[in-house]
N, CA, C and O atoms as CSV, one atom per row, in Angstrom:
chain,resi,resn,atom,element,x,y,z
A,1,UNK,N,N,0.845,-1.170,0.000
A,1,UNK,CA,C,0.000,0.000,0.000
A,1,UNK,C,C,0.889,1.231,0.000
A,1,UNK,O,O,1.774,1.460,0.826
A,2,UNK,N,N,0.591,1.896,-0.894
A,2,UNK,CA,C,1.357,3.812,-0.905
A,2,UNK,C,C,0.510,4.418,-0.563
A,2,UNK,O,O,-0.673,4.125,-0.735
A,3,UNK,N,N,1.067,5.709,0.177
A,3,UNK,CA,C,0.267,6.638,0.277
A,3,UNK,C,C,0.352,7.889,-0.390
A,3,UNK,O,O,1.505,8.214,-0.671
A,4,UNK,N,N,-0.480,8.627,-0.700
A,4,UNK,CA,C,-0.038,9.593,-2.044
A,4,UNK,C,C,-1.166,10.899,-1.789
A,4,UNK,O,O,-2.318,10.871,-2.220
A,5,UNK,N,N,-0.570,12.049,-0.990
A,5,UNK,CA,C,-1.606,13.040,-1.210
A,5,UNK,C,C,-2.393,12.837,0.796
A,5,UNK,O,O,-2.859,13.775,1.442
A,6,UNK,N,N,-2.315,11.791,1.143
A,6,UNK,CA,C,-2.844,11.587,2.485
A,6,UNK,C,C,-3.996,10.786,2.131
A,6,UNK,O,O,-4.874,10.794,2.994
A,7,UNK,N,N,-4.256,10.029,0.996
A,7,UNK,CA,C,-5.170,9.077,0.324
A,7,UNK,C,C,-4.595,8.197,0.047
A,7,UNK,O,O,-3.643,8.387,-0.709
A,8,UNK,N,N,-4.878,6.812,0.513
A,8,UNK,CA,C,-4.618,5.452,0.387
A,8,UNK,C,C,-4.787,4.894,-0.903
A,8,UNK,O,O,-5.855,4.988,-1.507
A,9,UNK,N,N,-3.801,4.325,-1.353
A,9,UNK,CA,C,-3.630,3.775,-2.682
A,9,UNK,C,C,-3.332,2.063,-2.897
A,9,UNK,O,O,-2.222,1.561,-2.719
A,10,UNK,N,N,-4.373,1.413,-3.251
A,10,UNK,CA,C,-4.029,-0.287,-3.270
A,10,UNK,C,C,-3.658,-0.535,-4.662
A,10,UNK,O,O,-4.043,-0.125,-5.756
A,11,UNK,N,N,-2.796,-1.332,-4.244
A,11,UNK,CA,C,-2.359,-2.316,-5.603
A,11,UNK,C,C,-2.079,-3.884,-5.604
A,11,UNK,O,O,-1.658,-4.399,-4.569
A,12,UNK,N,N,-2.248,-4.466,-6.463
A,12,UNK,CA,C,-2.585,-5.584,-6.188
A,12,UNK,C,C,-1.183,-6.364,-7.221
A,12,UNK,O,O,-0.774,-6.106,-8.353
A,13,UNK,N,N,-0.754,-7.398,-6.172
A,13,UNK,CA,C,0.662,-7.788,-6.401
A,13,UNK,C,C,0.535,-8.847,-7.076
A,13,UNK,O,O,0.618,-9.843,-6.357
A,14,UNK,N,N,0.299,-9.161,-8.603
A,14,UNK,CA,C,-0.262,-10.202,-9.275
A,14,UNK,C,C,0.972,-11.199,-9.316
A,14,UNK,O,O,0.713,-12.399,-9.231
A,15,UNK,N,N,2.376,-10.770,-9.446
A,15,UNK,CA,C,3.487,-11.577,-9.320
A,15,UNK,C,C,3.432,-12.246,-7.940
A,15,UNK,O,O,4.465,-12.901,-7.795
A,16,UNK,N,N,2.554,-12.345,-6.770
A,16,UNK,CA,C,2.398,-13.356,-6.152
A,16,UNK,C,C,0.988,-14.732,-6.213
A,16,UNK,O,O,0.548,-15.609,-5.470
A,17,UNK,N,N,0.670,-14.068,-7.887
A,17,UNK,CA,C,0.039,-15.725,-8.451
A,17,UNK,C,C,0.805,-15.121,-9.642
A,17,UNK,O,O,0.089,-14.374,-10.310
A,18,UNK,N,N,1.595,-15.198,-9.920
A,18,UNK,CA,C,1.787,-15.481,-11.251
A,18,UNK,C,C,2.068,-16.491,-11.872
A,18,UNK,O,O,2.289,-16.423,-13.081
A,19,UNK,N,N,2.139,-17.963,-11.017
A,19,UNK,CA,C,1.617,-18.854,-12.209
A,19,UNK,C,C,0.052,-19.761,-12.067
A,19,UNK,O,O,-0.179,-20.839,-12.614
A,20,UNK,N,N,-1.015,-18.883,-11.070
A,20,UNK,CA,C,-1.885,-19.474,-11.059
A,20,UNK,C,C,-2.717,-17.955,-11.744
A,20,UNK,O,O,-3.933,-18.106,-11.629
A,21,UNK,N,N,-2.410,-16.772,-12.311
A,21,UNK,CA,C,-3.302,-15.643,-12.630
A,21,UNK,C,C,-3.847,-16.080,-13.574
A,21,UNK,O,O,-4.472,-15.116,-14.015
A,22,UNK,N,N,-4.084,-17.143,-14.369
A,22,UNK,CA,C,-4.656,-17.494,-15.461
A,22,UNK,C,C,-6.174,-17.970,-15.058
A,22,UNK,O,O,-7.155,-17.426,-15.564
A,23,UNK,N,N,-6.305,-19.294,-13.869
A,23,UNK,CA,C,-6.935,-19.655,-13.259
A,23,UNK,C,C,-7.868,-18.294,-12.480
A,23,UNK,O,O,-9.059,-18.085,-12.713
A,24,UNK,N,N,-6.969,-17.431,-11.486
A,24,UNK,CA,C,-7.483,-16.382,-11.009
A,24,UNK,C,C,-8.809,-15.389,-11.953
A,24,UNK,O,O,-9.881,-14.867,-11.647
A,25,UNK,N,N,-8.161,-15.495,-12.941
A,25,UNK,CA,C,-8.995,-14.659,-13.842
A,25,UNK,C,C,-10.106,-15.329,-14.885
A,25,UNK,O,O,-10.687,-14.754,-15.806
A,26,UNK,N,N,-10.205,-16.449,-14.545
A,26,UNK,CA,C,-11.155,-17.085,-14.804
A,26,UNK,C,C,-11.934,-17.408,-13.978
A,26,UNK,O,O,-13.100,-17.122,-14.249
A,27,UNK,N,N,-11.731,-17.979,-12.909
A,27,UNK,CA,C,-12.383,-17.663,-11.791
A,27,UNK,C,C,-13.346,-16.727,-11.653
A,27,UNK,O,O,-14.554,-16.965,-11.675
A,28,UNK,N,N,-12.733,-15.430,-11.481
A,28,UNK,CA,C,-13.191,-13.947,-11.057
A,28,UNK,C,C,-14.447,-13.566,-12.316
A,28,UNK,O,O,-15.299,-12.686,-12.195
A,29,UNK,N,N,-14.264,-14.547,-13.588
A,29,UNK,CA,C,-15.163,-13.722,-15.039
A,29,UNK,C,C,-15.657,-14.852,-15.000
A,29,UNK,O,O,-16.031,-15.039,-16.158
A,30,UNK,N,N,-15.913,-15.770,-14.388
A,30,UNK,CA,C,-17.047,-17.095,-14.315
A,30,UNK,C,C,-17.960,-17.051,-13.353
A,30,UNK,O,O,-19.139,-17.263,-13.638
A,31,UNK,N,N,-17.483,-16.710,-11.779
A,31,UNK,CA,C,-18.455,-16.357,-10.729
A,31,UNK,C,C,-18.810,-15.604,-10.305
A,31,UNK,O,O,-19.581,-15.744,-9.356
A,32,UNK,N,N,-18.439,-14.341,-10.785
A,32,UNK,CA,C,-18.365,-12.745,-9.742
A,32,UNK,C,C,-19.674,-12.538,-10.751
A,32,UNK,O,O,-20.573,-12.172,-9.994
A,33,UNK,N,N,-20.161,-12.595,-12.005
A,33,UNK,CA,C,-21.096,-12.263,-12.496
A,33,UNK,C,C,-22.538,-13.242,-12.326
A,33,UNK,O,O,-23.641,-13.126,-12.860
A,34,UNK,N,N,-22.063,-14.136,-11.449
A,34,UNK,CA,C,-23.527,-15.158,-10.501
A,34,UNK,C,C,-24.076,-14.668,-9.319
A,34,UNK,O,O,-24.945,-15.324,-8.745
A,35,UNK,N,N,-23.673,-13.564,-8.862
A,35,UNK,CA,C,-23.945,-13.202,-7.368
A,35,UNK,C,C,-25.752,-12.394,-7.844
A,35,UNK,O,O,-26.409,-11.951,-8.786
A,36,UNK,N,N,-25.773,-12.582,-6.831
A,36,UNK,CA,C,-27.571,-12.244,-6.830
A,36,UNK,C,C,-27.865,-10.836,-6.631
A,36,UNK,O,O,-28.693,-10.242,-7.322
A,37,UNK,N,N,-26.983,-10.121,-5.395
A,37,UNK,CA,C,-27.132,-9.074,-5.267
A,37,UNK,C,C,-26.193,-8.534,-4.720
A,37,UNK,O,O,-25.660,-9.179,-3.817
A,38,UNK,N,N,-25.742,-7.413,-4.994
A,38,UNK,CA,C,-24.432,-6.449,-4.433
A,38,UNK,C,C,-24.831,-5.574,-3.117
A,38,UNK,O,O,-26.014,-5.251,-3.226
A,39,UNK,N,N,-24.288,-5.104,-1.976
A,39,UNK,CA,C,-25.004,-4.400,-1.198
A,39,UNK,C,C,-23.499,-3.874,-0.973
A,39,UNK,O,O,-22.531,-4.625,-1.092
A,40,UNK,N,N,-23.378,-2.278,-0.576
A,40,UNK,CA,C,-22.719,-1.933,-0.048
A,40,UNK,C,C,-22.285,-1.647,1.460
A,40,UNK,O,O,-23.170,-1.250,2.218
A,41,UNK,N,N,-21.109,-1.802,1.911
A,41,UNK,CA,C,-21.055,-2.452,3.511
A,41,UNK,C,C,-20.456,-0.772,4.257
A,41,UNK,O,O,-20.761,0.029,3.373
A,42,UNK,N,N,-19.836,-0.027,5.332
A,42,UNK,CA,C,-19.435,0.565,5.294
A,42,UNK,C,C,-17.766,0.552,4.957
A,42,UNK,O,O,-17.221,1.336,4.179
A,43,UNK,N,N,-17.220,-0.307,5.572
A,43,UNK,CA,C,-15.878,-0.898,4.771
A,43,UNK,C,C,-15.746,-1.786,3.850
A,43,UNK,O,O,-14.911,-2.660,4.084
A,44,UNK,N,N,-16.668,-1.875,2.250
A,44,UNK,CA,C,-16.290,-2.578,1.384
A,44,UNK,C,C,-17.668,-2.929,0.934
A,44,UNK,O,O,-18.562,-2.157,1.278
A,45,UNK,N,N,-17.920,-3.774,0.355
A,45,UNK,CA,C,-18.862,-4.507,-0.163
A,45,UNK,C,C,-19.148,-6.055,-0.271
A,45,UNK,O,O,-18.275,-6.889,-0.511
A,46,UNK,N,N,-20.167,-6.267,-0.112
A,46,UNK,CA,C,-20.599,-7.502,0.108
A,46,UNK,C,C,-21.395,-7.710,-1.141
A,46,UNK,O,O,-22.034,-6.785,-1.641
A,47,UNK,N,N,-21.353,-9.396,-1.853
A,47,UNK,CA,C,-22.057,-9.935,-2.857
A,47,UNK,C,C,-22.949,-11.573,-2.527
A,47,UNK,O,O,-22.519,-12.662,-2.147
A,48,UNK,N,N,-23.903,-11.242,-2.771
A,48,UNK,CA,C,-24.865,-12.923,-2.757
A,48,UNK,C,C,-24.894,-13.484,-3.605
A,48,UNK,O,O,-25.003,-13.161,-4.787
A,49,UNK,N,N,-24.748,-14.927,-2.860
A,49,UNK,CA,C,-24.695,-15.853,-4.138
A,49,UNK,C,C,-25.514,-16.828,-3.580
A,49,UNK,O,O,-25.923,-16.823,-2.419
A,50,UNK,N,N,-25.760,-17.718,-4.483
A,50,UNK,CA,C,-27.060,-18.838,-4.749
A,50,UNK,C,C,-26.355,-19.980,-3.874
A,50,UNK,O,O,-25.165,-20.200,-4.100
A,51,UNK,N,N,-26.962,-20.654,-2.973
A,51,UNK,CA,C,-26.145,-21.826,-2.382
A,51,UNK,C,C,-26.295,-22.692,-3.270
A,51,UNK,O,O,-27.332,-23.051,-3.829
A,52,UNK,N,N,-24.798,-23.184,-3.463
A,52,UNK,CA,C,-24.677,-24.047,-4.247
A,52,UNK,C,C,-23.138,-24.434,-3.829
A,52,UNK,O,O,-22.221,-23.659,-3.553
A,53,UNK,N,N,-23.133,-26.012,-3.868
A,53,UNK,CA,C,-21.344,-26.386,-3.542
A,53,UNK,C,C,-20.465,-26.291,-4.261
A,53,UNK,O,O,-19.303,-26.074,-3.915
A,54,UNK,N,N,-20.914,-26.457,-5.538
A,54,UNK,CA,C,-19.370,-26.106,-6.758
A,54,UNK,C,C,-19.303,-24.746,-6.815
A,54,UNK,O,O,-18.132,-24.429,-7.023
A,55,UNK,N,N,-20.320,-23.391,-6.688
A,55,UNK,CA,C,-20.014,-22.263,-6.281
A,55,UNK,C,C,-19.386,-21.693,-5.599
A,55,UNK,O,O,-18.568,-20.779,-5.705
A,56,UNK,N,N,-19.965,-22.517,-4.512
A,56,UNK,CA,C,-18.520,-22.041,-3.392
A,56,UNK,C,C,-17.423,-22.292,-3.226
A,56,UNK,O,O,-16.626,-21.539,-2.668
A,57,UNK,N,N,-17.090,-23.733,-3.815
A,57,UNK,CA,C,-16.145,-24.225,-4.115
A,57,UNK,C,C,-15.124,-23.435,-4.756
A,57,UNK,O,O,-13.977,-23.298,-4.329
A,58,UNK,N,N,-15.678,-22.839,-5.971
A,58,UNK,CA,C,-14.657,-22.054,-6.786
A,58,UNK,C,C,-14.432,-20.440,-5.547
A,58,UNK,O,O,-13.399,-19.928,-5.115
A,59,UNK,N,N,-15.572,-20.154,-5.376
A,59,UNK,CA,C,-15.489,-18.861,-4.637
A,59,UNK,C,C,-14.677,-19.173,-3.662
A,59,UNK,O,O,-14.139,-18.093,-3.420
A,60,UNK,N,N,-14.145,-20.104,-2.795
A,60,UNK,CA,C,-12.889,-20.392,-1.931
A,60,UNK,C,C,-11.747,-20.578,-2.480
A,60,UNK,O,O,-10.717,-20.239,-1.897
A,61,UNK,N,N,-11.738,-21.027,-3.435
A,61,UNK,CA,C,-10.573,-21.124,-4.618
A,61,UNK,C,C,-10.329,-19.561,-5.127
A,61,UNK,O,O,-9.116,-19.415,-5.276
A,62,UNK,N,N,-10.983,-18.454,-5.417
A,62,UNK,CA,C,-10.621,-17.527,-6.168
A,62,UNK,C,C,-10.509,-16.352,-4.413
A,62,UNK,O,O,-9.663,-15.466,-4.542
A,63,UNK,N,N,-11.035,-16.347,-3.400
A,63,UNK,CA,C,-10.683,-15.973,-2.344
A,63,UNK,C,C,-9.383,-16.466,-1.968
A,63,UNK,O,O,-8.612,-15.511,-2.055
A,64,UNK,N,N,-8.696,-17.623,-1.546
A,64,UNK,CA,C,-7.504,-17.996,-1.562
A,64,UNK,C,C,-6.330,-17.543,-2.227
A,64,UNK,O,O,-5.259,-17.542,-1.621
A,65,UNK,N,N,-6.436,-17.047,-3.754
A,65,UNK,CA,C,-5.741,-16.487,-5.110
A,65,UNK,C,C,-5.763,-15.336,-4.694
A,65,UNK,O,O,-4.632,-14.857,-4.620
A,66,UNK,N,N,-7.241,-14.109,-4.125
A,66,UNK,CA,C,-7.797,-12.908,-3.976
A,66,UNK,C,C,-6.617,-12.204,-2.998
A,66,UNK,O,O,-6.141,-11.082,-3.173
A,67,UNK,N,N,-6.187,-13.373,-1.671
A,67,UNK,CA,C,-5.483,-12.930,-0.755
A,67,UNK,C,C,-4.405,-12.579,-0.730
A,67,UNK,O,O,-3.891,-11.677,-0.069
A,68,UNK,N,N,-3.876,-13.432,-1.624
A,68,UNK,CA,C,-2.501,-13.419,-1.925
A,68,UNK,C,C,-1.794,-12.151,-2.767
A,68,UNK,O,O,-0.804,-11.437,-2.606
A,69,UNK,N,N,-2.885,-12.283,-3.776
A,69,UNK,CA,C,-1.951,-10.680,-4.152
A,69,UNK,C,C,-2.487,-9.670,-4.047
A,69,UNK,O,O,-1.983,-8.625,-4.459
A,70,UNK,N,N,-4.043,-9.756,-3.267
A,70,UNK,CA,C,-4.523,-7.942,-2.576
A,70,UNK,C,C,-4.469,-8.732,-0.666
A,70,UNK,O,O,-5.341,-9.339,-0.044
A,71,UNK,N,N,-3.319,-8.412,-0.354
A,71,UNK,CA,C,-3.288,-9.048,0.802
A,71,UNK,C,C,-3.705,-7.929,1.944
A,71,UNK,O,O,-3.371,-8.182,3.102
A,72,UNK,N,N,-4.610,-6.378,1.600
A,72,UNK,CA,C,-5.066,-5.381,2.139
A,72,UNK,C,C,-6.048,-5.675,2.169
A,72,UNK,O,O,-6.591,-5.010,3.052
A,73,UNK,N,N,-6.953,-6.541,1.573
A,73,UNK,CA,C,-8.180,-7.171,1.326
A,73,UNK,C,C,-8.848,-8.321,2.791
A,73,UNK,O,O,-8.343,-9.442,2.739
A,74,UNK,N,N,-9.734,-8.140,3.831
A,74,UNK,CA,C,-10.328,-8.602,4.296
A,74,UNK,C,C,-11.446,-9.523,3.595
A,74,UNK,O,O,-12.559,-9.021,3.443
A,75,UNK,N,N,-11.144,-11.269,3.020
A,75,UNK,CA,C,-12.500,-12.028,2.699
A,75,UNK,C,C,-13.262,-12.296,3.334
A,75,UNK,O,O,-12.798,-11.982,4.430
A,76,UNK,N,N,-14.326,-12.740,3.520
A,76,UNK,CA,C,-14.947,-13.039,4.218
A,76,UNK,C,C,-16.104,-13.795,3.214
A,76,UNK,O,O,-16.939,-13.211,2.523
A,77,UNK,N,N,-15.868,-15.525,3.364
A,77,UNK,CA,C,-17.084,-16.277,2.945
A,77,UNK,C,C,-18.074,-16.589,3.930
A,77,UNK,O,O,-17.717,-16.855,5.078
A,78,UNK,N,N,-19.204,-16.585,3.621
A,78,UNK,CA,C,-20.347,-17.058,4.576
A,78,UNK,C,C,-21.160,-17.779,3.949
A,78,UNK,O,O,-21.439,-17.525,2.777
A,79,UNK,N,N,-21.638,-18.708,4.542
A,79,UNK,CA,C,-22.450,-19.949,4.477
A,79,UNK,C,C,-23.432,-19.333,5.135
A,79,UNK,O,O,-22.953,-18.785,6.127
A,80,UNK,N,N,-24.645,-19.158,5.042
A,80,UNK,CA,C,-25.941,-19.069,5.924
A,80,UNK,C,C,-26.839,-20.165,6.419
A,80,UNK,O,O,-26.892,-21.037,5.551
A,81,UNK,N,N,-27.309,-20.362,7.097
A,81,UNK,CA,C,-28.009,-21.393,7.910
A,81,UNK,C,C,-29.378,-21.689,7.385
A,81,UNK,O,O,-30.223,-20.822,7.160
A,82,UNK,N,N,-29.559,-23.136,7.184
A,82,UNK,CA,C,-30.418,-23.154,6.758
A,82,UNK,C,C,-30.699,-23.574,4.794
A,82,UNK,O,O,-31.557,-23.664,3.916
A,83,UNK,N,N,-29.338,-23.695,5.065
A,83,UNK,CA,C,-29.257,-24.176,2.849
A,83,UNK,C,C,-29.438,-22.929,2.491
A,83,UNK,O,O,-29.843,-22.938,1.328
A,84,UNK,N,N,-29.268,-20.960,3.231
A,84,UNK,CA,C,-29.266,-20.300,2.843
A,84,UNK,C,C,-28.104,-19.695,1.685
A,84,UNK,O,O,-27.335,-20.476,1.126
A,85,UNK,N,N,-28.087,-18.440,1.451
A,85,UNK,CA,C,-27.539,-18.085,0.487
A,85,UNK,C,C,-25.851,-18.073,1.166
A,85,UNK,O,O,-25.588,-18.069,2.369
A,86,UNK,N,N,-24.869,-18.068,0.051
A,86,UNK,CA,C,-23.511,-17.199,0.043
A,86,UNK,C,C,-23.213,-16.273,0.172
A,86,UNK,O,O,-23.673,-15.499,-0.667
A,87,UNK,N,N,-22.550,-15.830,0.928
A,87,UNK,CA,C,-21.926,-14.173,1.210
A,87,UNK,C,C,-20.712,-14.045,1.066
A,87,UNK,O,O,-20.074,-14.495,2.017
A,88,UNK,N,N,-19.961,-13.496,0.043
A,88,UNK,CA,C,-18.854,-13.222,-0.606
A,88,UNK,C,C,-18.614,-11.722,0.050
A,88,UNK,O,O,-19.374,-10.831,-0.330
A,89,UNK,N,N,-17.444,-11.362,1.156
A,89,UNK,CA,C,-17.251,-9.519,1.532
A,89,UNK,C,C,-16.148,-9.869,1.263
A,89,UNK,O,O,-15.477,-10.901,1.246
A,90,UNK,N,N,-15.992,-8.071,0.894
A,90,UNK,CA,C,-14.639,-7.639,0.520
A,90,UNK,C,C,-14.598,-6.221,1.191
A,90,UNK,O,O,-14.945,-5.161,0.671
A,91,UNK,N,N,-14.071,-6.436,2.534
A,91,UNK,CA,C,-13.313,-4.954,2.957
A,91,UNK,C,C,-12.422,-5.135,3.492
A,91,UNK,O,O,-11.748,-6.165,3.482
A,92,UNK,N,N,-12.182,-3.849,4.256
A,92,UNK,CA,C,-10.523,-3.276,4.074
A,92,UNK,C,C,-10.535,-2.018,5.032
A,92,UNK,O,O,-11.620,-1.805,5.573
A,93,UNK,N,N,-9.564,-1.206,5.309
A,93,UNK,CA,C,-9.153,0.465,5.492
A,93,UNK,C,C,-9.443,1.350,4.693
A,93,UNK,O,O,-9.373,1.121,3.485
A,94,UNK,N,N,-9.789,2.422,5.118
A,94,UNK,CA,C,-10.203,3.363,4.224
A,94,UNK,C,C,-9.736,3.385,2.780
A,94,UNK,O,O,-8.694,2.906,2.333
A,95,UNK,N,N,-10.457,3.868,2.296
A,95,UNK,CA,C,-10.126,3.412,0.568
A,95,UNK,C,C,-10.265,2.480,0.278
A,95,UNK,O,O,-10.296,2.728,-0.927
A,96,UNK,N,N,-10.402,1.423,0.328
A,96,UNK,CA,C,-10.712,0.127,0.057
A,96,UNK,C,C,-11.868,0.082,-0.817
A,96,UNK,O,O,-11.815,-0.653,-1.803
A,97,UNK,N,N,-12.973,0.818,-0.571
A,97,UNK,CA,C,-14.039,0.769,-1.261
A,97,UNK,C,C,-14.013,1.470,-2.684
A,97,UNK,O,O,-14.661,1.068,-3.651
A,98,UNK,N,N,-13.016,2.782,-2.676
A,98,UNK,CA,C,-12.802,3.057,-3.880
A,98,UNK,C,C,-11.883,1.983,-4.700
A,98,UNK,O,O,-12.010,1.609,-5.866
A,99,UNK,N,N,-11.302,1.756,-4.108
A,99,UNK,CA,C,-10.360,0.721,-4.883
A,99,UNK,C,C,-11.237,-0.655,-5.394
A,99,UNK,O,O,-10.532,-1.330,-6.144
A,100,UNK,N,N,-12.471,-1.190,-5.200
A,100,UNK,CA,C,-13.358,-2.302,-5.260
A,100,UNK,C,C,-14.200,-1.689,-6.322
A,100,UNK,O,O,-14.567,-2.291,-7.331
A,101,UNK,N,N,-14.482,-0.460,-6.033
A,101,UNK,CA,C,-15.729,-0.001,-6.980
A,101,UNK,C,C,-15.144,0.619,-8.624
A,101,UNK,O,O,-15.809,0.964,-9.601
A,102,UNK,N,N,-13.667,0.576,-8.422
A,102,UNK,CA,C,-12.969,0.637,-9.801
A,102,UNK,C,C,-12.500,-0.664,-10.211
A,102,UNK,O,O,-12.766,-1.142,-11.314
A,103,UNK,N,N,-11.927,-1.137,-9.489
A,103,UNK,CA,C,-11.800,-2.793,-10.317
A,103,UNK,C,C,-12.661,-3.832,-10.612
A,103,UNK,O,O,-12.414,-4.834,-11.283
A,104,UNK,N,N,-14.011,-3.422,-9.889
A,104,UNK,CA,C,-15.186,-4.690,-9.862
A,104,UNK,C,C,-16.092,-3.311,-11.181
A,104,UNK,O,O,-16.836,-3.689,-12.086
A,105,UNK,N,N,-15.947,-2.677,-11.070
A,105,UNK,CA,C,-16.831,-1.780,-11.889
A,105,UNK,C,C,-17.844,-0.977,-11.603
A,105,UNK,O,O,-18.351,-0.074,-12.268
A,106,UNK,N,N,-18.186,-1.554,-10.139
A,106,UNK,CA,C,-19.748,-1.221,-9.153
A,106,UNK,C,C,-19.890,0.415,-9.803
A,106,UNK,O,O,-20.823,1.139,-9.456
């Protein structure tokens, strides 16, 4: 993380998957566009997803990859009770949310 101006600046260190970023990015353009609904959190954002086990499956697989090279990144998977839905969060320290809402597109 730099700081630049007294505003927090993330970057994301892809040379620590660089030989799984292939996988990573397939991952990320196969499941991130299944989530049900986006809600914004005050540190970051949170996404729903459909319970389902090969879903999550991958979504622990691309969280695992996620950590490694935005390691400023707080995951957080949730299982809900009840055969309920998936909860995919992503926060962080200030800025964090700008930094999510330019790379996810929100």
């Amino acid at each position: 993380m730099q700081q630049k101006s007294g505003v927090s600046s993330f970057f994301c260190n892809f040379s620590a998957i660089q030989e799984q970023r292939k996988r990573h990015s397939s991952l990320a353009r196969d499941l991130l566009p299944k989530h049900l609904e986006g809600k914004e959190l005050p540190d970051g954002y949170a996404f729903r997803f459909p319970n389902d086990q090969v879903l999550f499956t991958g979504l622990s697989e691309l969280a695992t990859l996620e950590r490694l090279c935005c390691p400023f990144l707080t995951i957080t998977l949730e299982l809900q009770r009840d055969q309920g839905p998936t909860w995919l969060k992503l926060t962080g320290e200030e800025g964090v949310k700008d930094f999510l809402r330019a790379e996810l597109g929100i």
